[in-house]
py3Dmol code that shows the C-alpha trace and the ligand (Angstrom):
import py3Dmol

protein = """\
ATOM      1  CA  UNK A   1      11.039   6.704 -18.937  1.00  0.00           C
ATOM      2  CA  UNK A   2       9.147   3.440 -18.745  1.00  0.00           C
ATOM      3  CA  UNK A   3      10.534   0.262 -19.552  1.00  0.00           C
ATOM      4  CA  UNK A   4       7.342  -0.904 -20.394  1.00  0.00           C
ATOM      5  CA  UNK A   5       7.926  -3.825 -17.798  1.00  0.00           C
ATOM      6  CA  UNK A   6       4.282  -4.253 -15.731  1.00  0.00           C
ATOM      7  CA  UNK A   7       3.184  -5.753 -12.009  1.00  0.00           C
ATOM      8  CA  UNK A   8      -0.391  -6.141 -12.052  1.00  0.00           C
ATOM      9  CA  UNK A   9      -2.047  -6.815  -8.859  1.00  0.00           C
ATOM     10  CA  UNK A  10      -5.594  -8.015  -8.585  1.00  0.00           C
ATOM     11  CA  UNK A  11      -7.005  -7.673  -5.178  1.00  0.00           C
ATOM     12  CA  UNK A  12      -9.656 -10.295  -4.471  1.00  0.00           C
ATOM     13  CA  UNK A  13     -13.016  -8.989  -3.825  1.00  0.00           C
ATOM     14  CA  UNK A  14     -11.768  -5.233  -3.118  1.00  0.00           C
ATOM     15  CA  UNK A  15     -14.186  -2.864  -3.192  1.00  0.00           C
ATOM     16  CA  UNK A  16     -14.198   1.100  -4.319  1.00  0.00           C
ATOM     17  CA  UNK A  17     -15.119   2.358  -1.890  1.00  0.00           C
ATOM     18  CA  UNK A  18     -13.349   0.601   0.743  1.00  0.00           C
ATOM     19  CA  UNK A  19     -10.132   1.047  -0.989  1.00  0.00           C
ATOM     20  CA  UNK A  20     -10.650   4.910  -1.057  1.00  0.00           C
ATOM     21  CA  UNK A  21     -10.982   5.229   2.222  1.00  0.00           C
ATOM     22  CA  UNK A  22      -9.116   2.593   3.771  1.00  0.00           C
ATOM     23  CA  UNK A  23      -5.985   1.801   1.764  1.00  0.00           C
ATOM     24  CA  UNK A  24      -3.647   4.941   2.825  1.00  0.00           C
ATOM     25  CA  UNK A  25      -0.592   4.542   1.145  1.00  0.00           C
ATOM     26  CA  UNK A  26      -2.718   4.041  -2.425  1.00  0.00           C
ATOM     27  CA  UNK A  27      -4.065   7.559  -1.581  1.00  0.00           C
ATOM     28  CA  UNK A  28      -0.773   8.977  -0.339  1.00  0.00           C
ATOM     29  CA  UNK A  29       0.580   8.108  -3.939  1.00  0.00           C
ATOM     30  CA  UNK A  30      -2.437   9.590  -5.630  1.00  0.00           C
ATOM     31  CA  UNK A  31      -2.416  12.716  -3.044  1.00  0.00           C
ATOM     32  CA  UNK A  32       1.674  12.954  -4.320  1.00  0.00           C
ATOM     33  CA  UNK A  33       0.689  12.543  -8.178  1.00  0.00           C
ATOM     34  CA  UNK A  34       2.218   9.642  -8.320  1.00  0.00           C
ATOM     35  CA  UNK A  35      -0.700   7.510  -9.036  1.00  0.00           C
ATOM     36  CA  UNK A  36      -4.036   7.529 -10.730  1.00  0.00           C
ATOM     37  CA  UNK A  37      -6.984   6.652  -9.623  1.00  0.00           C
ATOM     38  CA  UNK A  38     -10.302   5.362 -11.929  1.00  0.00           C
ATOM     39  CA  UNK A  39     -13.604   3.628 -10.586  1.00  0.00           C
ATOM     40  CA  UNK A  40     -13.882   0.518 -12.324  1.00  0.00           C
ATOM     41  CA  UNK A  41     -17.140  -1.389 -13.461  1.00  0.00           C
ATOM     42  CA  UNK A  42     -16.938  -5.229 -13.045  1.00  0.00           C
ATOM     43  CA  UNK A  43     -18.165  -7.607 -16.036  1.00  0.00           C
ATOM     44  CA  UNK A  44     -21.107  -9.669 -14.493  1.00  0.00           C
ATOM     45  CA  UNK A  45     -21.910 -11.962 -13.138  1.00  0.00           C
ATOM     46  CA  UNK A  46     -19.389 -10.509 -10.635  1.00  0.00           C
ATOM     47  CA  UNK A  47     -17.429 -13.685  -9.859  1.00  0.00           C
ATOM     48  CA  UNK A  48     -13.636 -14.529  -9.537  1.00  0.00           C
ATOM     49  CA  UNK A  49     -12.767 -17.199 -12.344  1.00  0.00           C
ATOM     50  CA  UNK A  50     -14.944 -15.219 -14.919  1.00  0.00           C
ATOM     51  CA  UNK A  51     -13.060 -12.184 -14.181  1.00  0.00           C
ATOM     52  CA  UNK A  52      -9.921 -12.854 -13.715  1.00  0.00           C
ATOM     53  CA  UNK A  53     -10.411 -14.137 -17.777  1.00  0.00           C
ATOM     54  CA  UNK A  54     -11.740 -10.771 -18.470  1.00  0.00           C
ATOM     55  CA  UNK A  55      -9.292  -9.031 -16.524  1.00  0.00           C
ATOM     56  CA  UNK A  56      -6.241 -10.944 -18.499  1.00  0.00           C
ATOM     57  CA  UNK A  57      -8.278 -11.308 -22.334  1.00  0.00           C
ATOM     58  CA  UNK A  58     -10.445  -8.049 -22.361  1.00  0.00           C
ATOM     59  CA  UNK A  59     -13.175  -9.996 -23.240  1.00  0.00           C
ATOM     60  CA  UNK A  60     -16.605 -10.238 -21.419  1.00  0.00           C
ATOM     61  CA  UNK A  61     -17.785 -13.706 -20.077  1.00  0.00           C
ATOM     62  CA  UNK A  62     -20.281 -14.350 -23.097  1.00  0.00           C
ATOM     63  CA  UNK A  63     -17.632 -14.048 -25.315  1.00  0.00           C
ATOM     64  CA  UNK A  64     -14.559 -16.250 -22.947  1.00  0.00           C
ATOM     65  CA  UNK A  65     -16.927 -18.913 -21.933  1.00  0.00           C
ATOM     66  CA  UNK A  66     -15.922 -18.568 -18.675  1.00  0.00           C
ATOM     67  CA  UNK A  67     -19.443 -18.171 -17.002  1.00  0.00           C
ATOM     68  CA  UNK A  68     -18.988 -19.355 -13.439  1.00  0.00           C
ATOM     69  CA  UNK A  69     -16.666 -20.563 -11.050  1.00  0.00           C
ATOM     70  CA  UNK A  70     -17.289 -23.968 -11.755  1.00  0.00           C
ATOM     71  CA  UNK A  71     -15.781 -23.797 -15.396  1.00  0.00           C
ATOM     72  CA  UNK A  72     -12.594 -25.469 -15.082  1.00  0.00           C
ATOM     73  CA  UNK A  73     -10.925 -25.298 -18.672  1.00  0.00           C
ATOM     74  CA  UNK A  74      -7.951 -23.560 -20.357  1.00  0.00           C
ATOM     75  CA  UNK A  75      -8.755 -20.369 -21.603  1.00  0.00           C
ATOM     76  CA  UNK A  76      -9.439 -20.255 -25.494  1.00  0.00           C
ATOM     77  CA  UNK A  77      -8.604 -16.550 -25.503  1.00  0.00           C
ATOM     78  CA  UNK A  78      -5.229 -14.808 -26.192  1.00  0.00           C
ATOM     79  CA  UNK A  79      -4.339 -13.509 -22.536  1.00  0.00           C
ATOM     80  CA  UNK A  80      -1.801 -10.793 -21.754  1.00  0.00           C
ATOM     81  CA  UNK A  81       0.565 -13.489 -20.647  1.00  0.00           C
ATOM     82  CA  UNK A  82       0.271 -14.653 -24.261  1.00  0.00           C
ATOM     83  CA  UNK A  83       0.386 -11.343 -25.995  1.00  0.00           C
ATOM     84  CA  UNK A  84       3.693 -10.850 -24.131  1.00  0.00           C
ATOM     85  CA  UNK A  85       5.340 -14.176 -24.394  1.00  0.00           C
ATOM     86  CA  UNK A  86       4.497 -13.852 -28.129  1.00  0.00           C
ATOM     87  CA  UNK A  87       6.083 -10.140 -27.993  1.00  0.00           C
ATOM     88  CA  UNK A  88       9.666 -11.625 -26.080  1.00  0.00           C
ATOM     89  CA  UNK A  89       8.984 -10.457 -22.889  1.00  0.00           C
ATOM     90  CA  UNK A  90       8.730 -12.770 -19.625  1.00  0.00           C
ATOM     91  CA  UNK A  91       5.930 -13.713 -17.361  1.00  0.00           C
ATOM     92  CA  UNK A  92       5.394 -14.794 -13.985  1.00  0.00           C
ATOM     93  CA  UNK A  93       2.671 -15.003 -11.455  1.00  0.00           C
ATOM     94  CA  UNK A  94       2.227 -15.380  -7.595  1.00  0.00           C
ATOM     95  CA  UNK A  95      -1.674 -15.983  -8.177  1.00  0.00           C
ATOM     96  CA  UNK A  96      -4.620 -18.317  -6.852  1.00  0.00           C
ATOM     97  CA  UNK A  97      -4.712 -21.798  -8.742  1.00  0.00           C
ATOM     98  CA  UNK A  98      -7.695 -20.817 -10.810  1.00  0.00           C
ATOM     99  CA  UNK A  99      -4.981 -18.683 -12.662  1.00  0.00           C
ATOM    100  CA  UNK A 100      -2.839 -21.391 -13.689  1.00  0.00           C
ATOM    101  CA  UNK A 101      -6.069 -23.600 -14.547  1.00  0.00           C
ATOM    102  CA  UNK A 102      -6.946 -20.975 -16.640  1.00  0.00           C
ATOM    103  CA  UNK A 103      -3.367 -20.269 -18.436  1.00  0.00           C
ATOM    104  CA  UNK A 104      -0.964 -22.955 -17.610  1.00  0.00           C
ATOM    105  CA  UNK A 105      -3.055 -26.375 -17.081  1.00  0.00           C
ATOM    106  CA  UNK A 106      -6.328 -27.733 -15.626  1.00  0.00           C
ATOM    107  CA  UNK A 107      -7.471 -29.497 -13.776  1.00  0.00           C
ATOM    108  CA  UNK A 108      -4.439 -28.368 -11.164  1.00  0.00           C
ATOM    109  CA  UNK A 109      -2.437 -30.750  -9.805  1.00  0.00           C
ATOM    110  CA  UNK A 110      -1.565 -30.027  -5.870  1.00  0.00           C
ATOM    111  CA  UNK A 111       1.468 -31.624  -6.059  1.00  0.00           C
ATOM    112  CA  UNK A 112       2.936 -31.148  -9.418  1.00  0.00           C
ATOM    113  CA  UNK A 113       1.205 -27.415 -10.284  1.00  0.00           C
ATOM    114  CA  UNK A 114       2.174 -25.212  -7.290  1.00  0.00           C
ATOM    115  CA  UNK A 115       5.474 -24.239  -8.321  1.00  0.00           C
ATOM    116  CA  UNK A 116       6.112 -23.938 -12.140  1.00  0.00           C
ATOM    117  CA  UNK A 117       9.522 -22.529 -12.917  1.00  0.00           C
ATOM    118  CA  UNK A 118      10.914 -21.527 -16.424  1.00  0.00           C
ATOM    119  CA  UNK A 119       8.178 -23.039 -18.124  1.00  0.00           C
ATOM    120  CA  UNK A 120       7.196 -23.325 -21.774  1.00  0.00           C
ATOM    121  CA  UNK A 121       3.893 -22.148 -20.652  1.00  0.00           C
ATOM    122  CA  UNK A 122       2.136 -18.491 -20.968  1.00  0.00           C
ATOM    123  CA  UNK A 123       2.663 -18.042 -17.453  1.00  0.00           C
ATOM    124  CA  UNK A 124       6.592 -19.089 -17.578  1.00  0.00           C
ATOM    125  CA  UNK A 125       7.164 -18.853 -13.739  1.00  0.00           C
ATOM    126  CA  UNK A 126       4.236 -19.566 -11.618  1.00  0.00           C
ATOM    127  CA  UNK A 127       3.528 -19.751  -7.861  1.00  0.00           C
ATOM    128  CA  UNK A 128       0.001 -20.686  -6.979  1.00  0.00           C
ATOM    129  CA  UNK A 129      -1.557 -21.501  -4.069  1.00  0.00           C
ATOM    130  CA  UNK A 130      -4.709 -23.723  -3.540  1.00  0.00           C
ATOM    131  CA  UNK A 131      -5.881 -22.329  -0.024  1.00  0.00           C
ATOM    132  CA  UNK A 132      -8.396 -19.014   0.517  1.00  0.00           C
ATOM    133  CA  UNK A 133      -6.650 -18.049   3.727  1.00  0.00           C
ATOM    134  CA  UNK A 134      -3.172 -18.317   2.215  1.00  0.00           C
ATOM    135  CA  UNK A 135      -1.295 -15.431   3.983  1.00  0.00           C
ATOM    136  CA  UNK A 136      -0.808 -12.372   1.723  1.00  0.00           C
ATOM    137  CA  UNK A 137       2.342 -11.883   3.391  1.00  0.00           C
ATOM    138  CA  UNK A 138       3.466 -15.133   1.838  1.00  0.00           C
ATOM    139  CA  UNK A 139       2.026 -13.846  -1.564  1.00  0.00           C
ATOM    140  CA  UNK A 140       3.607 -11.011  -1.422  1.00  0.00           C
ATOM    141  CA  UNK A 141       7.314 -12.606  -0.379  1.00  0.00           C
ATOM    142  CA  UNK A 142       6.868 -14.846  -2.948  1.00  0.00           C
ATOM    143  CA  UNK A 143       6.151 -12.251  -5.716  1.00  0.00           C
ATOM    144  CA  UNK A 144       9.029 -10.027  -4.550  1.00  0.00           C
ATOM    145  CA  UNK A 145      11.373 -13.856  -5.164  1.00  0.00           C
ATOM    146  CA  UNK A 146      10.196 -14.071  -8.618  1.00  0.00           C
ATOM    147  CA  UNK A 147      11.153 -10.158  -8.985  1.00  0.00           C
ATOM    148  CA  UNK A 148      14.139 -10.984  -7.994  1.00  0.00           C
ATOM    149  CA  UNK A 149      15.378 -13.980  -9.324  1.00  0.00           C
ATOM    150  CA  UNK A 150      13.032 -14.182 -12.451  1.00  0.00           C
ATOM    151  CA  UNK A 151      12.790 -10.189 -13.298  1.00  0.00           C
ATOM    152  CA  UNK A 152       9.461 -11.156 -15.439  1.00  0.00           C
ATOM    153  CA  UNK A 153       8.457  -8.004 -18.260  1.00  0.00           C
ATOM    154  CA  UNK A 154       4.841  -9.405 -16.847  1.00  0.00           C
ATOM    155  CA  UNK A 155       4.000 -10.239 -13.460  1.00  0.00           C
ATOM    156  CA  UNK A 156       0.957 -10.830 -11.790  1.00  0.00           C
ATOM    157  CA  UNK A 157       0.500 -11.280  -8.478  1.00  0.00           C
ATOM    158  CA  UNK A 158      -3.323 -11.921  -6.708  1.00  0.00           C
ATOM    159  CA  UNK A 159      -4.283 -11.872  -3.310  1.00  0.00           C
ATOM    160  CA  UNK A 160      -7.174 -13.673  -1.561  1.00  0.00           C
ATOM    161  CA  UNK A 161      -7.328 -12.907   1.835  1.00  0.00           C
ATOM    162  CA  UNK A 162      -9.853  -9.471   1.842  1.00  0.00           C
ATOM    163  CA  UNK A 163     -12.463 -11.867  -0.378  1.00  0.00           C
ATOM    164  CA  UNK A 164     -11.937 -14.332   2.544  1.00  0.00           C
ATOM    165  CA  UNK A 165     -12.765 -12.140   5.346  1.00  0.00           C
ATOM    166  CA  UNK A 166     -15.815 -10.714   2.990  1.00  0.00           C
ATOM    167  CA  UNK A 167     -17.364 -13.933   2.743  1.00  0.00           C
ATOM    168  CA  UNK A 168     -16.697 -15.199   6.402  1.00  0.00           C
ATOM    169  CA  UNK A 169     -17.656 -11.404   7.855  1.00  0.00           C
ATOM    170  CA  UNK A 170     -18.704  -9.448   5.027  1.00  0.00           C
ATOM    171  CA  UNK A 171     -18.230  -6.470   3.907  1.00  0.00           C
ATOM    172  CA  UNK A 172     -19.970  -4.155   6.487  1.00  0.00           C
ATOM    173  CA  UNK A 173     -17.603  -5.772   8.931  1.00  0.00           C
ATOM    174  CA  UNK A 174     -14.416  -4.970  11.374  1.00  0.00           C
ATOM    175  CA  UNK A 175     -12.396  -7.744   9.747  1.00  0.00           C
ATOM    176  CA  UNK A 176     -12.749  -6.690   5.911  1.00  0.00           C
ATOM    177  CA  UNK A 177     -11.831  -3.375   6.303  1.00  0.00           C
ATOM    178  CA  UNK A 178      -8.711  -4.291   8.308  1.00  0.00           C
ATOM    179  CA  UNK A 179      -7.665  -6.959   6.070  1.00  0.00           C
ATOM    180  CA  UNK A 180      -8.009  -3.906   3.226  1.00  0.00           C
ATOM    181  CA  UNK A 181      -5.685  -1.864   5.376  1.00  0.00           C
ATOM    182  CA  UNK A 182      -3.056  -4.756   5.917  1.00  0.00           C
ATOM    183  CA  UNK A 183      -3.383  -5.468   2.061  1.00  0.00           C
ATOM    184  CA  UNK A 184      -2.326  -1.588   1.843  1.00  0.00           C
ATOM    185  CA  UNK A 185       0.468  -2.304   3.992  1.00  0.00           C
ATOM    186  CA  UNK A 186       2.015  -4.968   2.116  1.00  0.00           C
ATOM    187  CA  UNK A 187       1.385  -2.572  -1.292  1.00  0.00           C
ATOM    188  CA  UNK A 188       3.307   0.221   0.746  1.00  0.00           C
ATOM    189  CA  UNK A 189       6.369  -2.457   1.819  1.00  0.00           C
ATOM    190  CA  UNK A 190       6.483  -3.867  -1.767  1.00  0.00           C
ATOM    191  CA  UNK A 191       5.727  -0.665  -4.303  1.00  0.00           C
ATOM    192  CA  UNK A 192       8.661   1.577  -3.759  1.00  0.00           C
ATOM    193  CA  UNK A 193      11.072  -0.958  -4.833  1.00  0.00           C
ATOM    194  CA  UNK A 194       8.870  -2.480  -7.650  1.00  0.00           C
ATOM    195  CA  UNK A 195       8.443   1.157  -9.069  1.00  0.00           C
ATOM    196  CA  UNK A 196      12.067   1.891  -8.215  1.00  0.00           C
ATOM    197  CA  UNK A 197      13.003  -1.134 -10.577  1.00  0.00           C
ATOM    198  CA  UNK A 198      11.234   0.565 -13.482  1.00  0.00           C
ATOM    199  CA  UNK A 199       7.931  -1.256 -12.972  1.00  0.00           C
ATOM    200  CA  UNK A 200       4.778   0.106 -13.882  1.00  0.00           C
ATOM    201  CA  UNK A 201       2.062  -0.814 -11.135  1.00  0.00           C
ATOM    202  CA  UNK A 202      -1.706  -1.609 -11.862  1.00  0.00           C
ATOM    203  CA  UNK A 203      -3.701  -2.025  -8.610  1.00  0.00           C
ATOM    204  CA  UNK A 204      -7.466  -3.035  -9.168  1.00  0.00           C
ATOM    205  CA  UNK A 205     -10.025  -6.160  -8.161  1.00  0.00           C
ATOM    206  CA  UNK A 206     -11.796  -8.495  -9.803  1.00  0.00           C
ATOM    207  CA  UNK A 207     -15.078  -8.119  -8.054  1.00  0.00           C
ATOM    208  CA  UNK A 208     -16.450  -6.005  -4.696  1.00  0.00           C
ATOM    209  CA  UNK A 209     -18.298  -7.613  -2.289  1.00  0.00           C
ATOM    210  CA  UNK A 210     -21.374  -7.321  -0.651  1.00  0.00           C
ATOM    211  CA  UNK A 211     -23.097  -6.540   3.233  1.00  0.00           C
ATOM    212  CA  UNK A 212     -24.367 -10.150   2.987  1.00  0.00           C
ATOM    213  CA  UNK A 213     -20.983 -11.359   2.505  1.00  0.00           C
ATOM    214  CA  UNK A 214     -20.928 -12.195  -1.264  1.00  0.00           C
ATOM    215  CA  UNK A 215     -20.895 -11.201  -4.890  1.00  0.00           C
ATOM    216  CA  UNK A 216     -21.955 -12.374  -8.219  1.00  0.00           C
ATOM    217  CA  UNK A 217     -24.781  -9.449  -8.853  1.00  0.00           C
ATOM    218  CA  UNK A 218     -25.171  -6.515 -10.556  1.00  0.00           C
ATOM    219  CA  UNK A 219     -24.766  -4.247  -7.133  1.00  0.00           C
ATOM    220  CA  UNK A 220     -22.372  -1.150  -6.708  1.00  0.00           C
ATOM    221  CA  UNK A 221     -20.922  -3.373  -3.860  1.00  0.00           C
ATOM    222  CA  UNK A 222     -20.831  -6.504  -6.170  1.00  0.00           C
ATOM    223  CA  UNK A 223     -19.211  -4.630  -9.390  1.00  0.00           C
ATOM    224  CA  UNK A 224     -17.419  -1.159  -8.203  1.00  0.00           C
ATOM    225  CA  UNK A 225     -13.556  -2.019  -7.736  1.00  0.00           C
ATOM    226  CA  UNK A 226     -10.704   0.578  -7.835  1.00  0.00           C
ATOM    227  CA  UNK A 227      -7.821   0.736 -10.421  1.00  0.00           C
ATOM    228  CA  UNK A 228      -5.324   2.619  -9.395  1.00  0.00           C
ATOM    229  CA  UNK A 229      -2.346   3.001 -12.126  1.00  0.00           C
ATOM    230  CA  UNK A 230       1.672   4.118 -11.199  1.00  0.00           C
ATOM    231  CA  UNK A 231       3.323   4.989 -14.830  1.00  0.00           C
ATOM    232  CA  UNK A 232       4.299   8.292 -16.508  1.00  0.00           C
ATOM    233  CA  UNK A 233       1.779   6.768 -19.560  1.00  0.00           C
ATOM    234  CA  UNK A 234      -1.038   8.180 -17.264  1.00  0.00           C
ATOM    235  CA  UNK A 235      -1.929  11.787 -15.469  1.00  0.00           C
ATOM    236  CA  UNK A 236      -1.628  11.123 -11.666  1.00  0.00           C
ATOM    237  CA  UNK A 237      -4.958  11.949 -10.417  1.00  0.00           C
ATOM    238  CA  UNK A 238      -8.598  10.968  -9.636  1.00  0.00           C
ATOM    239  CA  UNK A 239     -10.541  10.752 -12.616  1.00  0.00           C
ATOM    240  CA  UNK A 240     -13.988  10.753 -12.218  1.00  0.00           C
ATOM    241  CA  UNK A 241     -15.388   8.638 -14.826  1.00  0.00           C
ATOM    242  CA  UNK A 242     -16.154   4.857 -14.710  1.00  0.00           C
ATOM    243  CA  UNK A 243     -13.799   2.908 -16.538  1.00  0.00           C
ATOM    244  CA  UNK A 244     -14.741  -0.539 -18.399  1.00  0.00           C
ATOM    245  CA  UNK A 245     -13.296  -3.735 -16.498  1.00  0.00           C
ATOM    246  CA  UNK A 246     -13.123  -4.904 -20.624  1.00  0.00           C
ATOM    247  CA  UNK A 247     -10.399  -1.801 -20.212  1.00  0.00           C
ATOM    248  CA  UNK A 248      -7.466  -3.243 -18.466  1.00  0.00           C
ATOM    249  CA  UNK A 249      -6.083  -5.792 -20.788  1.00  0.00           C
ATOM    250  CA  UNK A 250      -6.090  -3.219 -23.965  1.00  0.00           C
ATOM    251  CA  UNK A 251      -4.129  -1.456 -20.748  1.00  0.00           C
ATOM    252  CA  UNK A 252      -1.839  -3.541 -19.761  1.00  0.00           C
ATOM    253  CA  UNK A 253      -1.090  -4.372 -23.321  1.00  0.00           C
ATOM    254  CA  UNK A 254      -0.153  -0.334 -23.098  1.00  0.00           C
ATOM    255  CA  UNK A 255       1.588  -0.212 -20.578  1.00  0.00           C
ATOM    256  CA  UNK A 256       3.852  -3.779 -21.354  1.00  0.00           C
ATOM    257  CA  UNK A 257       4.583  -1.876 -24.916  1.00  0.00           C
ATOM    258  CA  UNK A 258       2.874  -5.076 -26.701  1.00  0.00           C
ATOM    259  CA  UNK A 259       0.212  -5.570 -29.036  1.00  0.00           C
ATOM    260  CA  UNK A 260      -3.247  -6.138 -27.876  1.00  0.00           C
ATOM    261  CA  UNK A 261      -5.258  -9.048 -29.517  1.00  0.00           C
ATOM    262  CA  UNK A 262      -7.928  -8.353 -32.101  1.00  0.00           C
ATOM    263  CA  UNK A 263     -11.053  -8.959 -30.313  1.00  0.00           C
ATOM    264  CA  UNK A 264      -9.789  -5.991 -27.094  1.00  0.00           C
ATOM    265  CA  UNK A 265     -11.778  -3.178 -27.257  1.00  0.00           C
ATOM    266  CA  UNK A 266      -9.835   0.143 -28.693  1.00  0.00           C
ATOM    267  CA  UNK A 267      -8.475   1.493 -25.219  1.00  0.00           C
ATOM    268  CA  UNK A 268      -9.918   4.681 -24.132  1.00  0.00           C
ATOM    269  CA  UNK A 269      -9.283   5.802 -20.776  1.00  0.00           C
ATOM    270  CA  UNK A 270      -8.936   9.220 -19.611  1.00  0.00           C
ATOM    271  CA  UNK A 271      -6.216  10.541 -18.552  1.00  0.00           C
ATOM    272  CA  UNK A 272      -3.587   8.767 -20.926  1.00  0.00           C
ATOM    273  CA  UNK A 273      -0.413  10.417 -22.103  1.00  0.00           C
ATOM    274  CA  UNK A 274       1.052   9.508 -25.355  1.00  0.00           C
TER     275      UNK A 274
END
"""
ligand_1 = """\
1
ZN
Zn -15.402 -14.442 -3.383
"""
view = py3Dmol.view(width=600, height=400)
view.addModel(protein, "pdb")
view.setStyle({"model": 0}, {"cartoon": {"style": "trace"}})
view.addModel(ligand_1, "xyz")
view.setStyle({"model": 1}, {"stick": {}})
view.zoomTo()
view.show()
């Protein structure tokens, strides 16, 4: 029975294929039915600050504004974390600071912006962090605090180090694909108990990465990202068909039990049980 409460995790820079065959504990859960698996087309241009708006509004950059990286600005669009504030239900994120630029205030403020608790904000308990190589271990103890001691409906929690190692070593390299198996490991320390809780899990990323160490085009490697999904809403298996990035607000909206805003696409993804 779900509780339509939601952890949404947003891998930096993790690409489909590299997640299929090097994040274990993601396929043990599939292999077990208790997770499905979809191949996920990025928005262009396949960069970080325009997708993460995408991700969160369902809408495409054209429409968000939010064309590059180098758009600092409040979002103008109704994000998830605004959809479910405006439905009762609580939000939190352990997230990059572009995410609270985006959501809670910009320009950030180092000193005043990297811990925002019970806030009258969209994002009502943040945790950001301002540094690329951030450990993920850190990200990941902070987002199990906020579980704990916050118990958001919404939380969403965003890693940076596999986007890190992609740009210093790229993608056809020793150090990506291990940092995409340590990223597994910290999903296979933290999901059980999430799920256990009565969460719903969404794992995807916002962009892949490329053998020259980047993104931004209109490559497989720049745009093909995984979403894997953990809720009885969905049949646990691989389905074969690309999914829309524009897809995973409507689908978080879905999965939170909230409505989505008027400008989402209808969601249509195989696989979904009513
Ligand atoms: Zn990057």
């Amino acid at each position: 029975m779900s509780n339509n409460r939601l952890i949404m995790i947003v891998v930096d820079a993790l690409r489909f294929d590299t997640a299929c065959t090097h994040m274990g504990f993601m396929q043990h859960l599939v292999e077990q039915k208790a997770a499905a698996r979809y191949e996920v087309k990025s928005e262009v241009p396949s960069l970080s600050r325009p997708l993460y708006e995408t991700i969160l509004t369902g809408t495409p950059p054209l429409v968000h504004g939010i064309v590059g990286n180098s758009v600092v600005r409040l979002s103008t669009q109704e994000s998830v974390f605004h959809l479910a504030r405006r439905s009762g239900k609580t939000t939190a994120a352990a997230a990059y600071y572009w995410v609270s630029e985006l959501y809670n205030h910009a320009p950030f403020r180092h000193g005043m912006d990297r811990i925002q608790l019970d806030k009258e904000a969209p994002i009502e308990n943040g945790v950001f962090y301002f540094e690329d190589h951030y450990p993920d271990s850190h990200l990941f103890a902070e987002a199990e605090w906020l579980v704990t001691e916050k118990q958001p409906d919404f939380l969403y929690i965003h890693p940076m180090n596999v986007d890190d190692d992609g740009h210093k070593f790229t993608a056809d390299s020793v150090s990506y694909r291990n940092r995409v198996l340590k990223t597994d490991g910290l999903l296979a320390l933290s999901l059980p108990k999430w799920i256990e809780k009565g969460y719903d899990i969404i794992v995807t990323g916002d962009h892949g990465m490329t053998s020259d160490g980047n993104h931004g085009g209109n490559t497989r490697e720049d745009r093909h990202v995984p979403l894997f999904v953990i809720s009885n809403k969905v049949q646990p298996m691989i389905h074969d068909q690309f999914v829309s990035q524009l897809q995973m607000a409507p689908l978080a909206c879905h999965l939170l039990g909230v409505e989505p805003s008027s400008v989402m696409d209808a969601l249509n993804i195989p696989g979904l049980i009513n």
